[in-house]
C-alpha positions, 0 to 999 in steps of 0.5 A, spaced: 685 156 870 686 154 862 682 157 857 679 154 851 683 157 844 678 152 840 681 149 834 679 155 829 684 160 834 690 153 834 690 152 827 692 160 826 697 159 832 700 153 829 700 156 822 709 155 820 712 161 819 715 163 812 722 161 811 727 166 808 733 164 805 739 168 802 738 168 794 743 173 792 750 175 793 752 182 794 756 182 788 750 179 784 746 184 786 751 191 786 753 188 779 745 186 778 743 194 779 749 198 776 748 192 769 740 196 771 742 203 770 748 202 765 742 199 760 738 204 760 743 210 758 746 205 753 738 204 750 738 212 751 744 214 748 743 209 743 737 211 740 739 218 740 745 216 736 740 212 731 737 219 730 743 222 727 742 216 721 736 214 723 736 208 717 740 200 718 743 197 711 747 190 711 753 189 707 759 194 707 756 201 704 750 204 707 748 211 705 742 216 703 743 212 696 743 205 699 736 201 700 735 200 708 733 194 711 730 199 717 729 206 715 724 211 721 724 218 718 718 223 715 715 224 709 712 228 705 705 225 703 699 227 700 695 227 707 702 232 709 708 230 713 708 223 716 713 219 720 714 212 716 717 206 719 720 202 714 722 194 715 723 190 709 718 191 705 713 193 709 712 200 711 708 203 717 705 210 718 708 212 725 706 219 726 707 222 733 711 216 736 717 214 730 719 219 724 715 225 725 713 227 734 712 233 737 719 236 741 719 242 746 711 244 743 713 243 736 712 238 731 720 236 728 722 230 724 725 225 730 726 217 728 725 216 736 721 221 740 725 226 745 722 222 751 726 216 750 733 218 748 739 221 751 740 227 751 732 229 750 735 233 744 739 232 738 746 232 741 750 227 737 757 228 740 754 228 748 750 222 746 756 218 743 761 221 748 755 218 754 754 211 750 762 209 750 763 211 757 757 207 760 759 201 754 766 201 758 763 200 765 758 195 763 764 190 760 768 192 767 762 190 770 760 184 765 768 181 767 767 182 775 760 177 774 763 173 770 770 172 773 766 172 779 761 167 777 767 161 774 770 162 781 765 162 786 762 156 782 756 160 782 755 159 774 756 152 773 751 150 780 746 155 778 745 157 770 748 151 767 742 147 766 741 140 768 738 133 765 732 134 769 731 142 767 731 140 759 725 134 760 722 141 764 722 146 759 715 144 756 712 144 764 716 150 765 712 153 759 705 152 761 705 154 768 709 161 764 703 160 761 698 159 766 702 165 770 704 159 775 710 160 779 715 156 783 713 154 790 717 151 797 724 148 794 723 149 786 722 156 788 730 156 791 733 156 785 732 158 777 727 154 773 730 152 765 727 158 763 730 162 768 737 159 766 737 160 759 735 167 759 739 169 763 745 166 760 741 168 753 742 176 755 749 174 757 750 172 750 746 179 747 750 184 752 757 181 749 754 180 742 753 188 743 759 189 746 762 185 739 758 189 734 759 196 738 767 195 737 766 193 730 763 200 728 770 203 731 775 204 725 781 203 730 778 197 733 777 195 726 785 197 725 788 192 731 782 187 730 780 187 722 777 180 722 771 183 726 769 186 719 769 179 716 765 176 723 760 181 722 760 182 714 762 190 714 760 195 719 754 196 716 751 189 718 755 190 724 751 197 726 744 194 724 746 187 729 748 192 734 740 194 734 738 187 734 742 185 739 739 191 743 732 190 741 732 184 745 735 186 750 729 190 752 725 186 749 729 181 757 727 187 761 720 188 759 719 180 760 723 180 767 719 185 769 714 182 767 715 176 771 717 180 778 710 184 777 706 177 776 710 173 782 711 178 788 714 184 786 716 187 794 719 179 795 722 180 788 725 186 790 728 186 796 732 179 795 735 183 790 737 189 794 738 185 801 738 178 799 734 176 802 728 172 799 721 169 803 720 162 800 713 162 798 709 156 801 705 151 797 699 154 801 700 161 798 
């Protein structure tokens, strides 16, 4: 005796499985968390740094009787204290987030809140002691990705960009725009965008690295035309925040993208490697 599915039920049955494949590395992945987890205590510790002088100059000299380029601090106005932020020409009132917030129940003057840096308290030598260990692991880090991506081949096959992704960008663009992702093969390899941000913050991690030497009067000693490259340890100190700044500005957008595209899928390539290819029909 045979039964009769009907077409609706055969079509189900006949639906292809999804396909998996193996996306990422061991190597890419350890190295991929533990580049997570050292950014946000260098951010951490950085900011706390910042709020010890919580002012940015370019040139040589920098101090209370120079002009900033960036200044967060409080100021006594006519409406009272006021956290101003100063950029350039223009000044921001920023009262109770940048320059004047409330810590531990209580208003202080802090350029960044107590929320973001670390240590939470104002504590310049355990800030600075935390900043250069983790800075050191993320350049040991940074080196075993790199050596590793040169000798596997892993950055000339899947970062370099190629003739096809160059004439891409702009159809890369829209469909960004149009919140469209990559589907069947496109979406088993890095898209142009992909690529040039990836080797972008390749690119800002080691201008870091450079212009956090720089401000070490010992690096300065042994390497003094860091000093030139940079135009002084002031302009060093504020590219340094630059190039910080736009680190976080990578994460805020990648982890924008994971959200938008499929974050358990996104996610669990990046912890198992292994990554379900999304279908043209999805």
């Amino acid at each position: 005796m045979t039964t009769d599915v009907g077409p609706l039920t055969a079509s189900r049955n006949a639906r292809p499985t999804r396909e998996v494949i193996y996306r990422h590395a061991f190597l890419v992945r350890l190295t991929h968390w533990l580049n997570a987890i050292a950014i946000v205590f260098m951010i951490g510790t950085g900011l706390s740094i910042f709020n010890a002088h919580p002012r940015l100059y370019w040139g040589v000299r920098g101090d209370e009787y120079d002009r900033p380029v960036v200044s967060i601090e409080a100021h006594n106005t006519s409406v009272g204290v006021r956290g101003l932020t100063q950029i350039g020409p223009i000044t921001v009132d920023t009262t109770g987030v940048l320059g004047w917030s409330r810590a531990q129940g209580r208003w202080a003057s802090r350029a960044w809140p107590q929320w973001i840096t670390i240590p939470s308290f104002q504590d310049l030598a355990d800030a600075r002691r935390w900043h250069f260990l983790v800075a050191w692991i993320l350049v040991a880090n940074g080196l075993a990705y790199g050596l590793w991506a040169l000798l596997s081949g892993h950055a000339w096959r899947d970062l370099r960009p190629t003739r096809a992704d160059l004439k891409s960008i702009p159809r890369s663009i829209v469909d960004h725009i149009k919140l469209k992702h990559p589907t069947g093969d496109a979406a088993k390899r890095y898209n142009v965008l992909q690529r040039f941000a990836y080797i972008g913050v390749i690119g800002l991690i080691a201008g870091m690295i450079a212009t956090g030497l720089t401000m070490s009067p010992g690096v300065d000693a042994a390497a003094p035309w860091l000093l030139d490259l940079f135009g002084g340890r002031q302009s060093a100190r504020t590219l340094h925040f630059v190039f910080a700044s736009l680190i976080v500005l990578f994460v805020v957008v990648h982890l924008t993208e994971v959200v938008l595209a499929s974050p358990l899928n996104e996610v669990r390539s990046m912890i198992t490697g292994r990554y379900a290819v999304p279908s043209e029909h999805d």
